[in-house]
Each structure stands twice: as C-alpha cells, then as structure tokens.
Steps between C-alpha positions, in 0.01 A plus 500: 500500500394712764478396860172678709475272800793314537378290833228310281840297412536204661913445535622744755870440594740789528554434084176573455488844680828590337333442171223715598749793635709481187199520311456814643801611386487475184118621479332211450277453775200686608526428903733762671828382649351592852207269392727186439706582764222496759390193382860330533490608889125358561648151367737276720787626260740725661678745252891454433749788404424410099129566544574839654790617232206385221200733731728791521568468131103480426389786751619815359218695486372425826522623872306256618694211337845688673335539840367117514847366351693769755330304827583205354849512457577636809319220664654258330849605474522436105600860471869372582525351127703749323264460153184554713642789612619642159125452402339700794812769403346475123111520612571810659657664296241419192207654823741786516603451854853572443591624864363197625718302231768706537524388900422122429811538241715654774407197752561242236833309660530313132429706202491299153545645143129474468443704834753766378379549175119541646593739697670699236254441253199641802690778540525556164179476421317703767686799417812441753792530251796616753386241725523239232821647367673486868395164518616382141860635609563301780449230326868290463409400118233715322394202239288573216127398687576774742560759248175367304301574862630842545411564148186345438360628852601867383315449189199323693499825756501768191813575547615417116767778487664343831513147347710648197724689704568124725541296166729741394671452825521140449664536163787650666490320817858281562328138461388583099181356545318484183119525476283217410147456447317633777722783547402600131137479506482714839733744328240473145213598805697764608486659156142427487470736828694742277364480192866552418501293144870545432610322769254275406614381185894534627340190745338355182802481366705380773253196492541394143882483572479321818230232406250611763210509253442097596378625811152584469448690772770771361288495157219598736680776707590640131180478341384713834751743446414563118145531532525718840808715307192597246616243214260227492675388128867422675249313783356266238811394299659405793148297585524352141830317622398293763371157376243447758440759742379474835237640772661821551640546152173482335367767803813737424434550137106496575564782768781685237178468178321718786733752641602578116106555444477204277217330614327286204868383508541434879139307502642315162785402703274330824302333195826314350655480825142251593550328191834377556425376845598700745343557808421879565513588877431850714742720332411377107091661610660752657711627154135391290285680720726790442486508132093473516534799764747708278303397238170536578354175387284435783324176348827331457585622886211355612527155329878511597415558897231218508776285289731555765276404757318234375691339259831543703398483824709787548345770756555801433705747732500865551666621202242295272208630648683895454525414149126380450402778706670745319391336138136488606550869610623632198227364306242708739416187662473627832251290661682146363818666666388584824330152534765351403687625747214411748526090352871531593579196774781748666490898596554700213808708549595875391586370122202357466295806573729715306520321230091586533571855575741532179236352305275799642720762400533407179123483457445814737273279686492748852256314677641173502839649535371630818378210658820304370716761655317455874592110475855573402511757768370250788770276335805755554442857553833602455534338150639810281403322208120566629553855479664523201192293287254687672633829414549393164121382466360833624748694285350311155142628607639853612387458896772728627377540837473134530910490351548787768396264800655184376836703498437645828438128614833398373635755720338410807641156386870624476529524115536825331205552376594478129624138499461384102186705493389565144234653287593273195472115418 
C-alpha cells in the first residue's frame, strides 16, 4: 500500500514517523523523506539519534534532504552517535562527496566495522581504488565483509578487472578467507562486465560444489551473467531451478529474453511471471519495454506503458520514457514521440532525445533530427555523442557539407573531429 499524504493519519508519535521514514526506504511511500521529515519538526516531537540514522538511510538521492538533516545535527549534537555518523559517512559517499566523507572519516574519534567498511566500499565504488586499498591494509584483521566491499565496490565502479585481481589477492592472503555468497555473485557481475563466459561457468561451478545455489540472489547474479555473456539457454536452465523465483529473478531472465533478442520469449516470461503472482516493479517494465523496443511491437509497448502506470501505479522514470520514445520513433511515429515527451511530468534528459534522434537516423528523418538535435544541444553542448548521431544522420542522406560543419563543431568542442563518425548503420 502506498502512502501519498502521510499527515491525513491521525497517530503521530516518533513510531509513527519512523514508520513513515523506513517506508521510504524501502520504496514504499510516495512522500519524500524531506516531506516527512518536515512534518516531524512542525509537530511537538523532537527527533532522537534513531530518527536521524533511519533519514540519512532514506535520503540518498537528495541535497536537499542532506542540507536540512546537516543543520540539524549540528544543532542538536546527535552527530556524536558513532552509527549516525557512519550513516552521514555512507550518504555521502552514495552523493559522491567522497572528499567531504573522506574528512568526516578522518575526524571520526570511534570508527566501527560498519564505518570502515563504508568507507572502503565508497571508495571503491566511486572509482578510488588505491585509496580504498590503503585503507583496507591498515586494517588489524581484514575479515571477509571487508574484502566483499572492496570487491563489490570495484565491480559497482566498472572496474571488473580490478575486483579479480583483489579476490585473487584474498585467496592468497595469510587469514584463508574463503568466499561466500555475496562475494560470488559480485564476482558472477564482474564477468557480466566482461562478458568473460569461462570464468563464468568456473564460478558456476564453484557454486554447485559449495551449496550457494540456495541463495537466490546468486541464481540471479548467474542468470545475469549468462544472458549478458550472449547465452540466454545456460540463463534459463539455471532459471528452471529455482522453485519460486522472486522480484528480481523474474526481471533478470525477462531483461536476458531481451538482450539475447528473444522477445516473444522475454514478453512470455512477464506473462507467466503475472500468473504466478508476482508483483512486477520499475526494472521488470523496464526489461518489457525493451523487448517491445528491440522488437518493434509498438501495440504491446503501448498497452505495457499504460499497464505500468495504471494498473501498477508505477510511474515511469527516465529510462521508460527513452524506451517508449525510441519504440514510437522507430515506427515513424514522430508526432506521438515528441508529445510524449511533452506529457512527461519531469525534464526530458539527453537519452530521451537521443533515443528520438536514433530513431531519426534510422528513418533519415532530417528535419526532425534537426530540431531534436537543438534541444539536446541546449541540454549539453559538449555531449560528443550529439556530434557523432548527427554526423551519422547527414551522412545516410549524403549532406556532406552539413557532416563537414558538425565535425568542425566537434572541434571547436575539443573532440577530434572524427569521434565514431560513420557513413554506415
């Protein structure tokens, strides 16, 4: 059940707004955590140092939120608890203000297990692997849940190769700590990053012997791996094992039926997935919507979006509206696209309009292309990607003067003027 306006309720005690923030959490209220939050303070209720560990865990997508619960702490001195403080540490890092993390870290006269392996694990993740690695050495004991950070945040960052080269590290290190669960399915998304399907199936194997298949969220991480390693067939025997799969299972193999190009298959998947009860959420329309787009079944995108929306109650983001953009585009339907875009409740964004401009390309449709092209331009003029689709749409109708200025506007732009310009599809 979703919660819109949470102060029509009529018990408000601190248990009540920690509902509400927790709720947040876990996606399942409407209201922003700065909404409930300003609430709480308009009440007689004063916040404790639990209802500010539970905003900090809520608010990780917004400034606003971090600026609001900033003031607060530091007028109310809960900032001294060390878990509040691990939290703040955490919510920065996830905004990518690792500096500022970084120096909170430093000032922290207590640091917990869960403060350390933040840390690491921000580092990590934002792309800071000596940092992380410095940090992970001067550590007394390196347990296993530190090794998983460094790991998983390498794989989280891109960094795939880096992970492999720290597990193997691990392997040798003095403690012989072994690898369990969550070590295994960041490794299995590691492989998916390098569509390295040997290693792969040496993890596959690795699991059968050590049991881990029970966990379901390993059975995910390898059907992921098969379908994104090109072999949507491995993908779906290992989805034939599980006896009743969940949320993200069911999304994984939908999302694998539509990389691999299977789409009646990835559609036939949602279908079953409905009839045995299970919810679908953001990413499940995401992986359908991608199948109808790769597919071009535009009818079946359309009843798909609106099922989303009205059955669900499930609005859609960004990347849906690229996808319906780009489907509607495809199929020539230009004018549906661009008001779709138009209907949107938030600011279309550069993937939105290029997933228009693609669509233009591949229909030689100049005109439009133009006038998508200005939009993306006032978006971000020095998006290379820009260039590179409008050269390639004036290259399919021949306009090599028009290809001639577009390169000497990459120039002016710093690129090279050649960027991934083509004359083919």
């Amino acid at each position: 059940m979703r919660i819109s306006k949470p102060i029509t309720l009529f018990t408000k005690d601190l248990s009540f707004y920690h509902s509400l923030l927790k709720s947040c959490v876990h996606g399942d209220n409407s209201s922003s955590p700065l909404t409930v939050f300003r609430d709480l303070l308009r009440s007689s209720l004063t916040p404790n140092h639990f209802t500010m560990s539970i905003l900090l865990q809520a608010s990780s997508t917004s400034i606003g939120s971090l600026k609001l619960v900033q003031t607060h702490l530091k007028k109310s001195g809960i900032d001294r608890f060390v878990y509040v403080k691990t939290s703040l540490l955490d919510l920065y890092l996830k905004m990518g203000f690792v500096a500022t993390a970084g120096k909170l870290f430093d000032e922290m006269p207590e640091r917990d297990t869960v403060a350390w392996n933040a840390m690491i694990c921000g580092y990590s993740r934002n792309g800071y692997e000596r940092d992380a690695w410095h940090l992970f050495i001067t550590l007394h004991e390196t347990p296993l849940i530190s090794w998983n950070s460094v790991i998983s945040g390498c794989v989280q960052s891109g960094r795939a190769s880096t992970a492999f080269e720290i597990f193997h590290k691990m392997s040798l290190s003095d403690g012989h700590v072994l690898p369990d669960a969550i070590t295994i399915a960041s490794l299995l998304a590691g492989c998916s990053q390098l569509s390295c399907l040997p290693l792969g199936k040496t993890l596959h194997g690795y699991i059968l012997r050590n049991s881990f298949g029970n966990e379901k969220f390993v059975c995910t991480a390898l059907i992921d791996m098969y379908a994104k390693c090109g072999n949507a067939e491995l993908s779906e025997r290992v989805f034939k094992t599980i006896d009743a799969p969940c949320t993200a299972t069911w999304n994984s193999m939908i999302s694998g039926y539509s990389l691999s190009g299977l789409q009646s298959r990835a559609l036939s998947c949602y279908l079953e997935m409905r009839e045995q009860g299970s919810k679908p959420d953001k990413i499940t329309f995401l992986g359908v919507l991608s199948a109808c787009t790769h597919g071009g079944l535009v009818d079946e995108g359309r009843v798909y979006f609106i099922e989303m929306i009205k059955e669900f109650g499930i609005s859609p983001n960004l990347q849906h509206y690229a996808l319906m953009v780009g489907l509607l585009g495809r199929a020539c339907l230009f004018s549906e696209a661009v008001n779709l875009i138009w209907e949107m409740d938030m600011k279309a964004d550069s993937a939105v309009w290029g997933a228009l401009l693609s669509a233009c390309i591949v229909n030689r449709e100049v005109e439009i292309g133009e006038y998508v092209a200005k939009k993306m331009f006032m978006l971000d003029y020095r998006n290379g990607g820009l260039y590179v689709l409008m050269s390639n749409l004036y290259a399919t109708e021949e306009m090599w003067d028009d290809v001639s200025r577009v390169r000497r506007m990459m120039k002016d732009n710093g690129y090279d003027g050649y960027l991934g310009v083509s004359q083919t599809l």
